[in-house]
Each structure stands twice: as C-alpha cells, then as structure tokens.
N, C-alpha and C positions, 0 to 999 in steps of 0.2 A: 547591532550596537547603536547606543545615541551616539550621534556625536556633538550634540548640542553642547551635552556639558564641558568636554575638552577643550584644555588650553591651545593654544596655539603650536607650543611645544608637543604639548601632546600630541597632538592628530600629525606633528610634521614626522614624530615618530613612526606613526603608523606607516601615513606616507613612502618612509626609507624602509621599512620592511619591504612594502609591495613592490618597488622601485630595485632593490633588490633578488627581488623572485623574478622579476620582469627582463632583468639587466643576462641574469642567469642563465633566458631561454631561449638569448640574440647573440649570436656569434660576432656580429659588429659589435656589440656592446659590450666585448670584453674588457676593453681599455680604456670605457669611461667609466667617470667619477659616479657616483652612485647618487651624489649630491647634487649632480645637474638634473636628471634621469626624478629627484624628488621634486626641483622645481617646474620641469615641466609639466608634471604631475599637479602643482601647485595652479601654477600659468592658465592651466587646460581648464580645474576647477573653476578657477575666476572667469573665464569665459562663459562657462556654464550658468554661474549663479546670475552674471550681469545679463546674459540677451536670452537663456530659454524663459518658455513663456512669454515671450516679447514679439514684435512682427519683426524683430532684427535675428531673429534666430539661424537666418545665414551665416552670418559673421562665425561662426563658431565652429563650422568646417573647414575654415581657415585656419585651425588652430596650430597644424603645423605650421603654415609658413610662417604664423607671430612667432613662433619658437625661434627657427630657423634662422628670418628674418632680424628679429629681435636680439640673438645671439645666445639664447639661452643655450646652445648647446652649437659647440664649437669643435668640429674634426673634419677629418678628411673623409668621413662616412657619414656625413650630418643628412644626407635627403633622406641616403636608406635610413637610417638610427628613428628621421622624425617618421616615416610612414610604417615602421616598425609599432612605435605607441601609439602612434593611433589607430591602428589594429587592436592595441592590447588596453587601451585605456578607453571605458565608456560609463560616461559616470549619470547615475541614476539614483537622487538625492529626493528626501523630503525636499519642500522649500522650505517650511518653518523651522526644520532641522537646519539646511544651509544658512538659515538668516542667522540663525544664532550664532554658529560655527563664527562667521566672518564678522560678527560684533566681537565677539570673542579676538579675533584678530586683530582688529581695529583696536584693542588696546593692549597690542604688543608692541610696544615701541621698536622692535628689531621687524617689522610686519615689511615686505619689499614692495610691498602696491598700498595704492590707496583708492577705495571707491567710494563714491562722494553720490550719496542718497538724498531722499528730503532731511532725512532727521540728520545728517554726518553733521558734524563738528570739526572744522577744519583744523588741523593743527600743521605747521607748514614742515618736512622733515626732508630727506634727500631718498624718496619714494622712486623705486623703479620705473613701477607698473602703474598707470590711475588711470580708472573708469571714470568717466562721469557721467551719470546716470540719473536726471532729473528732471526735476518739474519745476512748475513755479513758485514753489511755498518753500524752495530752498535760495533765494536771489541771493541772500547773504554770502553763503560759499564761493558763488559764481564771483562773487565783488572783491573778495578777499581773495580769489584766486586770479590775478591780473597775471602773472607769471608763472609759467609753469616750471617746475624745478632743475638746473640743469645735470641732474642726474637721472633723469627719465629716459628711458629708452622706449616704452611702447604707451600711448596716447589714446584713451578712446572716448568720444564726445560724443554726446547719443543724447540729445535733447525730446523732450517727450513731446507729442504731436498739440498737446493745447496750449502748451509757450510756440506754436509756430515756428518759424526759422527765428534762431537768435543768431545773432551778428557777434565776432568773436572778437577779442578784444586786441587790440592793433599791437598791445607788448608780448602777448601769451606765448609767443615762441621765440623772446629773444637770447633766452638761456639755451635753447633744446638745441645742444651741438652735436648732442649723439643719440638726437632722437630715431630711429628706425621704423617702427610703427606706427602711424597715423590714421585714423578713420575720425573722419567727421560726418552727423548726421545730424538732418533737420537745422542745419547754420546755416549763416549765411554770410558771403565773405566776397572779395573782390576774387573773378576769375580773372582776369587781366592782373593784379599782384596780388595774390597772395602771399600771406606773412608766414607762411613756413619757406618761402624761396631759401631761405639762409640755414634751413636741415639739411646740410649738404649729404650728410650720411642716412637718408632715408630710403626706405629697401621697402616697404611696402605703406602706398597712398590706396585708403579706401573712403568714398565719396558716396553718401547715401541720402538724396530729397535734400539738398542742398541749391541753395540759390546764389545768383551775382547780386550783391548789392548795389553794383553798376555806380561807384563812386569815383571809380579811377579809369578816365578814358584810354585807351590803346593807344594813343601818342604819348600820354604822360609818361608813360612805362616804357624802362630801360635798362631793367633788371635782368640779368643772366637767367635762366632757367637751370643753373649749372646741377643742381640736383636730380634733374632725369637721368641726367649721365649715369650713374648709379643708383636708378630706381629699379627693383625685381619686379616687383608687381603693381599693376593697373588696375584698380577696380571701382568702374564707375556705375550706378542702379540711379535712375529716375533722376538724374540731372545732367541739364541740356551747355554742357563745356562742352564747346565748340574748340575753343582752345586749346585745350591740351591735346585734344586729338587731331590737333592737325599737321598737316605735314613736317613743318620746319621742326614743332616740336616731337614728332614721332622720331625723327632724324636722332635726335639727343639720345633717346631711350637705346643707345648701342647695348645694354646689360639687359633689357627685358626681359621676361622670362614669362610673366601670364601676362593678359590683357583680359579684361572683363569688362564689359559694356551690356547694360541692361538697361530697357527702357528709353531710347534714344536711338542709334544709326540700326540701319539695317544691314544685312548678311553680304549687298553690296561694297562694304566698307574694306572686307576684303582685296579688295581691289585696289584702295589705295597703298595696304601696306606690302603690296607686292614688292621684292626685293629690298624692304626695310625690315628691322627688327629678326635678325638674324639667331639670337640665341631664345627665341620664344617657343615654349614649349606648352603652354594649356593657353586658348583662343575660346573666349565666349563673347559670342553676338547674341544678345536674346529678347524678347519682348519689347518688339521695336513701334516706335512709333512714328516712324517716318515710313514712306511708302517706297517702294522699289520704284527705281529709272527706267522704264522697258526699254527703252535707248540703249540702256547699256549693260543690261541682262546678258548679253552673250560674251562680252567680255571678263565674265570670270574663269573664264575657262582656264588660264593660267595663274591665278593668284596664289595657289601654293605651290607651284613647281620648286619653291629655292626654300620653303617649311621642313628641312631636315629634321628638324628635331622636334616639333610639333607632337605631343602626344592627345592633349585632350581637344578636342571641336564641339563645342557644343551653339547650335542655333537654330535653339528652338523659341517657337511664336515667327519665325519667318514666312507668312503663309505666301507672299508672292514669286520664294523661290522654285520655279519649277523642275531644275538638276542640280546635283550634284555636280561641283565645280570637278572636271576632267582634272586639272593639275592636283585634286588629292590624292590620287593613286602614287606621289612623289612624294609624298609624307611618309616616308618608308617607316617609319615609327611611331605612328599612330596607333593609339591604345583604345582610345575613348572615341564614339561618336554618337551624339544627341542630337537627334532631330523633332523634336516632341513639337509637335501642332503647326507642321509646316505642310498644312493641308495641299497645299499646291503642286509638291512633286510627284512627278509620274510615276516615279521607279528609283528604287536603289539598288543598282546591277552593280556585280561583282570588278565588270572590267575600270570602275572610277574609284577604287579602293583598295588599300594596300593588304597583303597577308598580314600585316601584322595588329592589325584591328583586335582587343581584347573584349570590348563591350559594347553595345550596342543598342537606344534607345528610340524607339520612334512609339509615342502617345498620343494618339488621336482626341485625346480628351482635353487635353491643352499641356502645359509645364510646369513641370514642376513647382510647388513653392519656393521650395529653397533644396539647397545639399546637403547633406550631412557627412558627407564624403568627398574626400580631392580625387580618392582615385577609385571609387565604385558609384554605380549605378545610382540616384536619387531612392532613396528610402520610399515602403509605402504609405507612411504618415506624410510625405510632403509631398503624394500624388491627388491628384483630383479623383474623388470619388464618383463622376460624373461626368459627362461630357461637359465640357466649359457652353456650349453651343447648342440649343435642341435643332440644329438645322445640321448638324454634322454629317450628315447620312450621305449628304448630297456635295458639302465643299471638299471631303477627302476625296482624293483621287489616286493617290496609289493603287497598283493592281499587280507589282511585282515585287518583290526586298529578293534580291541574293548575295548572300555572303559569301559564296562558293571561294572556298579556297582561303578562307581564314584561316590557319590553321595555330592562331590563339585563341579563336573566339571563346570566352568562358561561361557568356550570360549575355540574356538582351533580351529587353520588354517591350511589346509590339500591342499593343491594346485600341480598341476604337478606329480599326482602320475599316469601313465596309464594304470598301470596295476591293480591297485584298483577294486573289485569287490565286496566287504561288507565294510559296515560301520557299526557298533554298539555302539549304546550311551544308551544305557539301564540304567536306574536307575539315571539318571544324571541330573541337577537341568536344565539344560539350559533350559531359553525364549526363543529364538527366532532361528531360524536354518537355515543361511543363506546363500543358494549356490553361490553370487558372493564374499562374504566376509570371508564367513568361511571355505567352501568346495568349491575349482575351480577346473576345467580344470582337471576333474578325467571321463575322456571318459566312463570308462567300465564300470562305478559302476550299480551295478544289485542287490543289497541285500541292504536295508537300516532297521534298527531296533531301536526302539525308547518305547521301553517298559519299564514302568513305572516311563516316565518324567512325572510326576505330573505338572511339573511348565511349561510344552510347549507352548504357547501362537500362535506361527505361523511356517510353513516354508516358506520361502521366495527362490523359484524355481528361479526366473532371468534369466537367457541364459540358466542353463541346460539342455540339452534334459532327460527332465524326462521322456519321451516315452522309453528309452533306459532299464528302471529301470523295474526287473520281480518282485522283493518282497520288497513290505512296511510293516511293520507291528508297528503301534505308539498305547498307553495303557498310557492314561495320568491321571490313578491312580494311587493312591499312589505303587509306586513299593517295597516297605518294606512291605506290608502287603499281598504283592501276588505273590513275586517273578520274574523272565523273563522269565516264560516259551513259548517257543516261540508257535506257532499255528500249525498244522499237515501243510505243504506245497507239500508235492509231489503228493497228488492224486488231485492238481490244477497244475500240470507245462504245463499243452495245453495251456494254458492261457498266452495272453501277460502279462499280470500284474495281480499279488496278493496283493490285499488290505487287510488286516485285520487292521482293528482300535475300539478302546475301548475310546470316547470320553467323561471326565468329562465334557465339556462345549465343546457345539455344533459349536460353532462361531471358533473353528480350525478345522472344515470341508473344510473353505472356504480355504486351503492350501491343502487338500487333490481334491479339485473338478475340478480343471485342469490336474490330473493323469487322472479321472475316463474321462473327457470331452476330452483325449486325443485317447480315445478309441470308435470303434464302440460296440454297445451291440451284445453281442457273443463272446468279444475277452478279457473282463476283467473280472474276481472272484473280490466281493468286499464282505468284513464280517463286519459289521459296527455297533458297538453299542453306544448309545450315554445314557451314564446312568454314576452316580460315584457313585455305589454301591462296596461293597467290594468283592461283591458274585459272583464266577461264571458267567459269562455271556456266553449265548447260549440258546438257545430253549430251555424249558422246559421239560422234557424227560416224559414219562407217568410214571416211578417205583416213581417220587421224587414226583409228585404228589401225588400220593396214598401214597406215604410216608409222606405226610404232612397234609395229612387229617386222618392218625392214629397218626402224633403227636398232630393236634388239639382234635381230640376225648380224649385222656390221659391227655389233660388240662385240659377239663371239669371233666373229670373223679376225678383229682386230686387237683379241686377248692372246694376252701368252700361250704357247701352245702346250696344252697338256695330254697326258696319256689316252690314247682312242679318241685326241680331240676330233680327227677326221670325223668318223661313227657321229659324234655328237653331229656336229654340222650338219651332214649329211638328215640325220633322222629327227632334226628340230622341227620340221614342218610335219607336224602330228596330222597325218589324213580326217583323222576323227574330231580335231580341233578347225579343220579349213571347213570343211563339211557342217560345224552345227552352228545352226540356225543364228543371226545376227539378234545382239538385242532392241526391244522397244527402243524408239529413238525419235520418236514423235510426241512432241511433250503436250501434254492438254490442257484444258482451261484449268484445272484446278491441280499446280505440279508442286510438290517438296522431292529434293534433294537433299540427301545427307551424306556429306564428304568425309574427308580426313581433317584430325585436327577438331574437329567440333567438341565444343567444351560445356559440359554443364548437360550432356544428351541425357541419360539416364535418368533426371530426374522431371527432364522435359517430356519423356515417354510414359508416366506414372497420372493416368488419368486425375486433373484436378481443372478445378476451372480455369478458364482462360490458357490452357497450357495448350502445346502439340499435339498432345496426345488426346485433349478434350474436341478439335476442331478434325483433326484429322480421319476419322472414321465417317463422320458428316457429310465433309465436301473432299475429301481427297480424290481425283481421279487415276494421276498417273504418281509413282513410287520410282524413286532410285536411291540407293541402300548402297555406297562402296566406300572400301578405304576406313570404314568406321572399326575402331577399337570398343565400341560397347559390347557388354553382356546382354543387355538389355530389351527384348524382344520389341515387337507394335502393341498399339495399347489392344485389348482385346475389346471384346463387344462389337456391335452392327456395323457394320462397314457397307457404307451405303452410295458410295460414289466409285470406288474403285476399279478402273477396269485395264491395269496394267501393274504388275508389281518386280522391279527389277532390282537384285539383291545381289554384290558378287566382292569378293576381298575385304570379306571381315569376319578376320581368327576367330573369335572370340564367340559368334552369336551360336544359340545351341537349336535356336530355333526363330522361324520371323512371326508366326502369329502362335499367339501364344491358347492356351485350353480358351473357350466360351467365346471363341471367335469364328465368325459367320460373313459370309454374302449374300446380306438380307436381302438384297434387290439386285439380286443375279445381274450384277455390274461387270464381277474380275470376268477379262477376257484370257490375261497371256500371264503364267509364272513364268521369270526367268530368273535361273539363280545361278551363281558358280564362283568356285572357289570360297567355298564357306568350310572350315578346316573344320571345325567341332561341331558343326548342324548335324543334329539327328532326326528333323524331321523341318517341314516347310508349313505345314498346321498343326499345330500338336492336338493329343485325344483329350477328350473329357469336356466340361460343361455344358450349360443349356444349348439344345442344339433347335435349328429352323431351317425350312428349306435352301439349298444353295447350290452353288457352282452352275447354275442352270444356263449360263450364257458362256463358262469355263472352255479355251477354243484350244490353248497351245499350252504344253509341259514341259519348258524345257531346263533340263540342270546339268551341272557340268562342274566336277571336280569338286564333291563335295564326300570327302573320303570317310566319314563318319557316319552318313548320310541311315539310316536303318528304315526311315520309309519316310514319302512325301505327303501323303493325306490320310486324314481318315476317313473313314464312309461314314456318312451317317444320313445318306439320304439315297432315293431306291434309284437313282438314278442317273447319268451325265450327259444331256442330251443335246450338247455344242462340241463336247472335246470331237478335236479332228486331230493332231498330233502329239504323240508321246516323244521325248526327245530324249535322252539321257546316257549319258556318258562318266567316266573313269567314279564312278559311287562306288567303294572296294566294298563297305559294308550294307548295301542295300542288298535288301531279302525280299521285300516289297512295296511296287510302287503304290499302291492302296493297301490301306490296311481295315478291317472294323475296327469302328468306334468302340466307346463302355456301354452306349446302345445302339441301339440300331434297328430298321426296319425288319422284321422278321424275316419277310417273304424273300429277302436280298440272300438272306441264308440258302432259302431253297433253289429259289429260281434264278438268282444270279445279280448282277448290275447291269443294264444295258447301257451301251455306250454306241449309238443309232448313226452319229456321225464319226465316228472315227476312223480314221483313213491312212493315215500311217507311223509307226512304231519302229523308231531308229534307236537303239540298246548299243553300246560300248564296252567293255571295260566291266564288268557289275560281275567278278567272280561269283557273289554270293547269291545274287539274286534266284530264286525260286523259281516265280510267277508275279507276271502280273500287279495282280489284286488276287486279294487273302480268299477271294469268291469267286463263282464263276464270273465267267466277263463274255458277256455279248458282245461283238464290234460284225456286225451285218455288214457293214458298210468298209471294212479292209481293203487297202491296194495295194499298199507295200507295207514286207518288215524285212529290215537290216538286223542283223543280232552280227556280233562278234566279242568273243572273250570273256560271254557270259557262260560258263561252265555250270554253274550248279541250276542250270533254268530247266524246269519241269513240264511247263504248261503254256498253251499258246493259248491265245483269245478262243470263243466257239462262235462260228457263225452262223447261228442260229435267227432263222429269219431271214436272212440270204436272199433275196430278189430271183426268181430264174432269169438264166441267160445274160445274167452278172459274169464278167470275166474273173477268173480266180484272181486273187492278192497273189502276189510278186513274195516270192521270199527269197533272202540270201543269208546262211548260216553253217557255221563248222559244221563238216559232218558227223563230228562227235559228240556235238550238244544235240543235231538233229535225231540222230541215233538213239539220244535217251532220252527224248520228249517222251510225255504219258497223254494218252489219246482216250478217251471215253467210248471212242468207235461206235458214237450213236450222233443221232439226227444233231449237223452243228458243229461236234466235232470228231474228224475223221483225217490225218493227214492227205488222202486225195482229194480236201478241199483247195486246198492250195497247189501252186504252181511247182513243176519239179522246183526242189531246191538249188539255190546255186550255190556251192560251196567253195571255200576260199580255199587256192593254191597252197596257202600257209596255214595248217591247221597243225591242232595237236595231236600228233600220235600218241598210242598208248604204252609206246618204247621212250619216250622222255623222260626224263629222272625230272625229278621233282624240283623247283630250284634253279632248271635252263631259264636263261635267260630269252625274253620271247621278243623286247623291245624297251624303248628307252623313250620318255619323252620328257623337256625340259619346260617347268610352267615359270613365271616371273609373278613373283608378289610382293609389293613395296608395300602393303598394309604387315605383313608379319615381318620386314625389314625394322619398321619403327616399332613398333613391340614388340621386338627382339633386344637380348643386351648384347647388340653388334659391334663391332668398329663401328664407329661414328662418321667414318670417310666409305660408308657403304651404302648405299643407295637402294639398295634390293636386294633379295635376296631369291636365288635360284634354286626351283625343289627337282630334282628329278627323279620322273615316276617311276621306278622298275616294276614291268610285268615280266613274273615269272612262270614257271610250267606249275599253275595250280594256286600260285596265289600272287596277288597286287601289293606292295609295297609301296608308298610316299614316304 
C-alpha cells in the first residue's frame, strides 16, 4: 500500500485497526483506550521519520520512555504496556513515501506535533509534539519561533552539523509548564542556568554535542535546580557538563531511573554515585574520554552494593577497566550487561555477577553505534563490521567470561576477543549456541562448558575451527539438581579433544558429531551419556551394586508379610545370579552411555550424518545399553573401535546389532547382556558379512527369556573366546547358530574355538547344543550345566594337547545320561572328568509342573513402561522353574 496519498485521517484509520490487533494480543492491554495504543503508534512514527538515516538514530530507541515519559500512555501497567509495543511495533517506511505522508499532516489542522524542516512554514497552533530539525536555509522559523507553545509536552532540537552549535533563545521555554521531554542537540546554552530550570515537570533531559556558552558565571547563579527532583531520565553523549553530574546535583535526582553518559567520565564515575540515586535502574558509562585514576581503581569494589534495582550496565569503550566491580553481584536484578571494547579486563568470572543476568555483550571490535533496543542486545547494523583497532590482537586480554549459574541468561555476543580461552555458560537457559552470531572471531578458545543447560537444543559451529577446541563438556540436565561439577580432565590432556556430554535428548548429538568427525580414533576421549536421569552417570562401580541388592533384600525384609514370604527371603540370593560374572566397568577412551529417560534415541540410531549412529561404529570403544525403552537396535555396518558391549533392562530391544553388522577390526572383546525381555538374538543373521569376532574373549548373558540364539557364524572360526557364560535364557536352543552363508568347511569340519576354557549354562531348558555345528574347544577346564534339560551335545576335544588334564564337569545326572557322544577321536565321554552331579536333580518320578525353585529379578525399566501405579517404583518378576519347563 502507498501511503503517500492518504489523508491524515486516513492513515490514523489505519493506524486504530493495527493498534487494535495489537491491544487484542496483550493481556495488559485489556483496559486501554485503543486511542492511546494509536497515538503511540503515531509518536513512535515521528521519531522514525525525524532521526533514521541521521547520526542521531539513537534517540529513537528511546521511544518508549518519550511515550512513558511524555504521558502518552497513562496506567498502572505503563512500563510493561510500553515494552509490549515496542516488541510489536517496527516500522519500515519508504522515505519519500514518509515525506509525503507527514506533508500530508502538516495540513491537518487537528495534526498533535509539529516538525519544522527547511521548507516548514510555521504556523503557531497548541502542537503537542515538535521536532525541530534544520538547517540553515530555514533561520526564518527559528525567529518566529521565540516561544515554544505552552501546550507541548515533548521538545526535540536537533540542529544540523553545518549551523554548528546554535544558542537557544533565552524566552523558548517560558511557556513549557508541562514540558516532559527535552533533547537538545548541536546548541549551545548556559550549563550554569539553563532556561528549561522552570520545566519543573520534566521526566526526560537528553543532551547531545552541545556546548556552555560560558555567559553566566557560577556565582551569578541562584536558581533552584528544583526540576531534578523529578527527572526519570539522564542522558548526556559528547558533552562535557560537569554540572549536572556532580554531586550536590546528583543528590536532587531522588526519582532517577537511567543515567546515560557517553563521551565524557569514565566507568570510575561509579564510584561517586555510590549510595545515591537509589531508584536507578538502566546505568550507561560509555566512550569515555577521560582517563582512569589508577589511585583509585580498587575502590570500585563497592559501588553497586545498594543498585537494587539496577537492571541494564552497559560500559563499553572503558579499556582501563581491568575488573568487574565485586559489589555487582548485589545487583540481584540485573538483566543486561555490555562490555563491548573494554580491552583491559582480565576475566568475567561468574562469582562478581548476579543469577539474574538476561543478556550479555562483550565486542572486541569496539561499541556499538547506537541501540535500537532499551531492553535487547545492540542490533547487527549498529555493530562494527571490523575491528575499530588493527592492533587488537594484542590490547585484548580476556582469557576467561563465565556465566556459570545464570540461570536467565537468554543471548550474548562475544566477538573479537583473541585471547579467549574458556567459555562457560553452565546453568544457563539458552537454546541454541551460535558460533557465527553469538560467539565470533575468538581464535584460541580451547575450553567450552555448558553444564547443566537443560534447555540446549543445538550448537551451531559455522566457520569455527572447532578442531582448535581441547575441552567440551555440555550436561543438558536439569543443572539445579546436580550442580556444575565439571568432569576430572587432566588424566585425558594427550588427547586432542575431551568430550564429556550428558545428553537429555539424543538429537543435540548431531552438534556434537562434527567435533568427534573432526578427529582420527586415537586422538579424541569422548564420555557420552545419553539418559535425563538425575543420578550419577558413569559405569556402574561393583560396591553400588552390591549395595543395592542389600537395599533390595531390606525391602523385602521390611514388606508386608505375605504367603510363603519366608521361602521368598530365604531363596532370593539366586546362587546362579551371585556366581555370574560382574559387568565391564572400566570405561574407555571412547565411552556412550544410554540410560533411562533418553528422548529422541530412535531416530538418533538411524545412520545419517552427524548423528549417533554415524560416529558410533567409528570410534566407539566401550557400550552401556540399560534402562532404555527403545525398539530400536545399534546402527549396523563396521564397527571398528568396539571392544566392550554391555546391554541389560531394556523390555523392548529384539535385538542390539542388527543383520550386516561386523567386527571389522576384531576389536569386541567382552558381550555382556541381561535382562533383555524380548531379545531374540544379540547379532542378528543376514547381510554382507567379513571376518570377525577374532579377538571375541567373554559371553556372558543373563535373563534374557526370549533369547532363541546369540550369534551367527559366519566365519570358520573364534580364536579368543575363553568363556561362555549364560544363564535363565528359557527359549535358547543355540548359542551359535549358521549364518544365510557361511564357510562351507565349518559344515564339515566344525568351528574351532582354540582358547576356550570354560562354559557355565543355567536355566536354558531349551537349549540343544552349543553351536548349530560341531565345536572344537581343545582347550576346556571346566563346564557347569544345570537345568539345562533338553542339551544333547557337549564341545569335542579334538586336538587336545597330551597329558592335558581332563575339563572339570559338573551336571544333572539326567541331562548327563542323555548327552549324544560320536565315540570317535575328540569326542568320547572318558574325555572328561568323572561327572559331578548335583544333590538336587530331577528324577524321572516328578510330575511335570513340581516346582524346582523360585527366583525373584527387580526391573525398574519395565516398571516405567508398565501402566502401573504410579506410587510404584519397580516392578518384581519371579522366575518359577518347574519340572520341565521355565516360566517368567
């Protein structure tokens, strides 16, 4: 739409449309006038058309407080109501479209401002608002306006830079009784009396390149200053009043509320208004041109101690401050803090800064031009596209910023520091963490911490050299309930990169998996959990285990008593559960963890780039798999790092390495699984297959009642396995099975298994044999079997060393009875040791259905994906073995 051609009417029309869509979307806005809510709409415009494109385009982020200030808008909600629109209001106009518009204006007699250009035409009416905004080929205006009208409320004089300072005229404020807003720029006026002293109702003074005319000596002057009294705002750029900032009249300023000084005192200034100015809430020291006092450098340490309600600090261009004043960690409501180009500070540590920090700026490049914001960040049009300095390399000195424990932080731009070495945003709410827009052009940084952003969503690398980077360490739980403690990092510093991550949701991997992918395996420690549990994470240690199975025993103990509770009690400690083998617990250079609670797994295990499952077959070393509700197996393909995989209470998985999965570089050492309800096998059969398991040492599974077999063959041979371990599998038939191919020769001649050494079987009614083939194990010294009833076939020891002491065997004598013997070279029951056979076997007078034992397992992973009570924490299965079959 033009809006050149509308009347003034017209476009106010418009105006009250959007004003009321606006009004609609703010819950404080229910109860205003929809006509005020237009004219600040109106208000906002005029600021726009008079200073953008101008070097006064500051002023126009002020445009709330002229509202405020100025009274446009009058409630008991008025700060939230003004930073409401100016969220919602951002106006983006032709100019030659606006010029018209506001000619257009200018001859509406009902028009509330007046802005007075080269070409205006004064005519004198009872004008709210007037710009004045000229040059020298309008002097006529300037002459004719000797008084300004006393129905004005907001003033603004903005003389253009080739009339120099002009000098204002000694009547122009004898009407303005309820003047409120005043900015004067490029005048020049007596600082000793100025002729607004008699605006007694003034709420915002803005002083911009203005000078004293030095007419009126300081003795002459007798004038009250009574108008501080009720001044909000202070804002002085590039003019040297010495006056008004000084003590006697700071005293007056009891109502303050900002203070803005730019181009004059420096960050020590703070120090005088210690314990004055008590309702001051935005403090800007900037681009100073006086030098620091080294004398009295260390007396800042207390100048915000009594800043209650201070929210915005911004003092940047300070380069001689070298700390952070200690008393702003008493500014308990600090929102804002800019530090842009105060080269000189060593560090911004967490302990001189309050949690309630929202935003945060430090720009190596220099400050800002201007705001465009009271309460965000500087915009990137009024950032330096450059270092201010080509020697900056060397006057920054920062080497630390920690935020740790903000827990508002929302944003904050760190750009141009080079000597940067840590970052820490510990505890701090930010989404998204973004190296081209948040954190730039910080060459050295080597330490990044990010412990306990619960709310982290991504980082977004962009041009960084993140290869540059030795310590990450992100924990995206809740960091209130666990603290920042950071990870032990010095017995990893060989390493290019230290990764430690604690991942609530798996899908901020995929910002972590161009670190790991920037690296060869050998050069990076990665410690990776992906759980939002609130517990500890790390390996399970052996003392917590047995610590949690004497607190489970004391539960029973101290439960209601129920029928045969004794029996229970008594036969909880399963012999076959004390007996097997402890798990992996030694975590290795390259470890993931996946807990309970992990959000988002499934589609993190679905090879793509940068994802889990893209990185993990690479460089994983050691695996721990518990507590997870996915379906969802390990991604398949070459698994080239792994030599530990530990898997145990997760209902749900049907299996962990799924068809066309390999141990290309005979890494796996040790399976350990247990408690997998619905696994039916631990590698599943089919796809391209390549040599493997060649370093495979330890077998061990445990309570995996669906279990139908753990590997397939598909190579001639396993020439590390040394124990088989396996226990209550109801449905295992065989521990190997063939492949869809397989070695031919393996048919005839067998698998050998050269070191294997001992085979502990539990519980496995179903099991057959073995492996689906023959099985070599020359190398046997003990087998344990109990309660495996349907077992046919024992290993052949074929190849046998002479004067080898026979393997050890202990087994029912009813399973021994009906083992099948080939009674040739290898295998022969007199290879082995007389049997020992168990006290408590089965007779073949037991009815089918006796009960033979009870054992009771504990799983909190199928309590929460159960629909339980919700006041139940676990859930308890127990096992019945009967005379002939296993029930769970």
């Amino acid at each position: 739409m033009y809006i050149s051609g509308l009347k003034a009417a017209e476009f106010n029309a418009l105006l009250r449309e959007e004003a009321a869509i606006i009004v609609a979307r703010h819950p404080c806005m229910q109860d205003i006038d929809i006509a005020v809510v237009t004219d600040w709409c109106l208000y906002c415009l005029c600021l726009h058309y008079c200073f953008h494109g101008t070097d006064r385009v500051y002023w126009v982020a002020q445009a709330p407080n002229f509202c405020l200030y100025d009274g446009v808008t009058q409630s008991s909600k008025t700060k939230e109501i003004c930073d409401a629109l100016h969220m919602e209001i951002n106006w983006d106009c032709d100019a030659s479209q606006l010029k018209k518009l506001f000619t257009n204006f200018m001859e509406d007699p009902e028009a509330p401002f007046l802005i007075v250009e080269d070409d205006t035409i004064y005519q004198r009416k009872p004008y709210s608002w007037i710009w004045i905004s000229t040059t020298s080929k309008n002097m006529k205006v300037l002459e004719e306006m000797q008084t300004i009208p006393a129905t004005t409320t907001s003033l603004f004089t903005v003389f253009e830079n080739a009339m120099g300072q002009r000098r204002l005229s000694d009547k122009l404020f004898e009407q303005c009784s309820i003047l409120q807003v005043l900015i004067l720029s490029q005048c020049t006026f007596s600082f000793i009396l100025p002729r607004f002293l008699k605006c007694h109702k003034l709420r915002f003074l803005g002083v911009d390149y203005c000078r004293d005319d030095k007419i009126i000596k300081e003795e002459e002057s007798s004038t009250e200053w009574i108008f501080l009294h009720n001044l909000w705002v202070l804002d002085i750029r590039h003019t040297h009043w010495d006056k008004i900032i000084s003590l006697d009249k700071i005293d007056l300023m009891a109502n303050l509320q900002e203070l803005n000084i730019e181009g004059f005192c420096c960050w020590q200034y703070t120090n005088k208004i210690q314990e004055r100015l008590p309702d001051l809430q935005r403090l800007r020291i900037t681009k100073p041109t006086q030098q620091a006092e080294t004398s009295v450098i260390s007396s800042s340490s207390n100048s915000f101690m009594d800043k209650k309600t201070l929210e915005i600090l911004d003092l940047s261009g300070n380069r001689d401050m070298k700390n952070l004043p200690a008393g702003l960690l008493n500014a308990s409501i600090l929102q804002v803090l800019i530090v842009d180009d105060c080269d000189g500070l060593e560090d911004v540590v967490s302990d001189r800064l309050p949690s309630s920090l929202r935003l945060f700026s430090f720009d190596g490049y220099g400050p800002a031009s201007h705001w465009t914001s009271l309460v965000e960040l500087p915009q990137k049009n009024s950032r330096l596209e450059s270092a201010s300095d080509a020697n900056k390399k060397d006057t920054v000195k920062i080497s630390k910023i920690s935020l740790q424990g903000c827990v508002q932080l929302e944003n904050l731009f760190v750009r141009g520091l080079s000597n940067l070495e840590e970052l820490d945003l510990s505890g701090s709410p930010i989404k998204v963490l973004d190296f081209e827009t948040m954190v730039a052009d910080v060459p050295r940084l080597r330490r990044l911490f990010l412990l306990g952003c619960q709310h982290l969503r991504a980082i977004r690398w962009g041009s960084f050299n993140s290869a540059g980077l030795d310590v990450v360490c992100v924990d995206t739980r809740s960091g209130k309930a666990l603290g920042f403690t950071r990870p032990p990092l010095s017995q990893h510093e060989s390493f290019g990169l230290q990764l430690h991550a604690v991942l609530a949701d798996a899908r901020l991997f995929r910002s972590l998996g161009p670190l790991c992918k920037s690296y060869v395996p050998g050069h990076i420690y990665f410690s990776i959990h992906i759980t939002s549990s609130m517990e500890n994470y790390g390996v399970v240690q052996l003392e917590a285990t047995d610590k949690g199975i004497t607190e489970l025993i004391n539960q029973l103990h101290h439960a209601p008593p129920y029928q045969y509770g004794d029996v229970l009690t008594e036969t909880i400690r399963d012999a076959s559960l004390v007996s097997f083998p402890q798990p992996p617990n030694q975590q290795l250079d390259c470890h993931i963890e996946i807990g309970d609670g992990s959000l988002a797994l499934e589609s993190e295990l679905i090879p793509q780039n940068t994802s889990l499952a893209d990185v993990m077959p690479f460089y994983l070393e050691s695996l721990h798999m518990h507590d997870a509700v996915t379906y969802t197996s390990m991604p398949n393909g070459e698994w080239r790092s792994l030599r530990w995989c530990r898997v145990e209470r997760c209902p749900n998985l049907e299996t962990i390495f799924p068809p066309g999965t390999r141990d290309s570089s005979h890494q796996l050492e040790t399976i350990w699984a247990s408690d997998l309800l619905k696994a039916r096998s631990i590698f599943s059969k089919g796809g391209v297959r390549y040599p493997s398991f060649g370093n495979l040492q330890h077998l061990h599974l445990c309570s995996c009642p669906r279990l139908q077999f753990v590997l397939p063959v598909w190579v001639w041979t396993f020439p590390s396995l040394k124990t088989i371990h396996i226990i209550h599998c109801g449905d295992l038939s065989h521990v190997l099975v063939l492949d869809e191919t397989y070695p031919e020769k393996i048919a005839i001649q067998g698998v050998p298994f050269p070191k294997l050494t001992t085979i502990h079987l539990y519980n496995l009614p179903k099991l057959q044999q073995i492996c689906e083939v023959k099985m070599l194990a020359p190398a046997l010294e003990n087998i344990w079997i109990r309660g495996c009833f349907g077992l046919r076939r024992l290993p052949a020891l074929e190849g046998r060393k002479q004067g080898v002491k026979k393997p050890a065997i202990a087994i029912e004598k009813d399973i021994w009875d009906a083992l099948q013997w080939d009674r040739a070279a290898g295998h022969h029951p007199e290879l082995y040791e007389t049997p020992v056979h168990s006290r408590h076997y089965r007779r073949s007078r037991l009815l089918r259905g006796t009960v033979l034992s009870i054992r009771c397992c504990f799983d909190k992973s199928v309590a929460r994906s159960s629909a339980m009570d919700a006041a139940t924490d676990a859930v308890f299965f127990f096992h019945v073995v009967y005379a002939g079959v296993a029930l769970a």
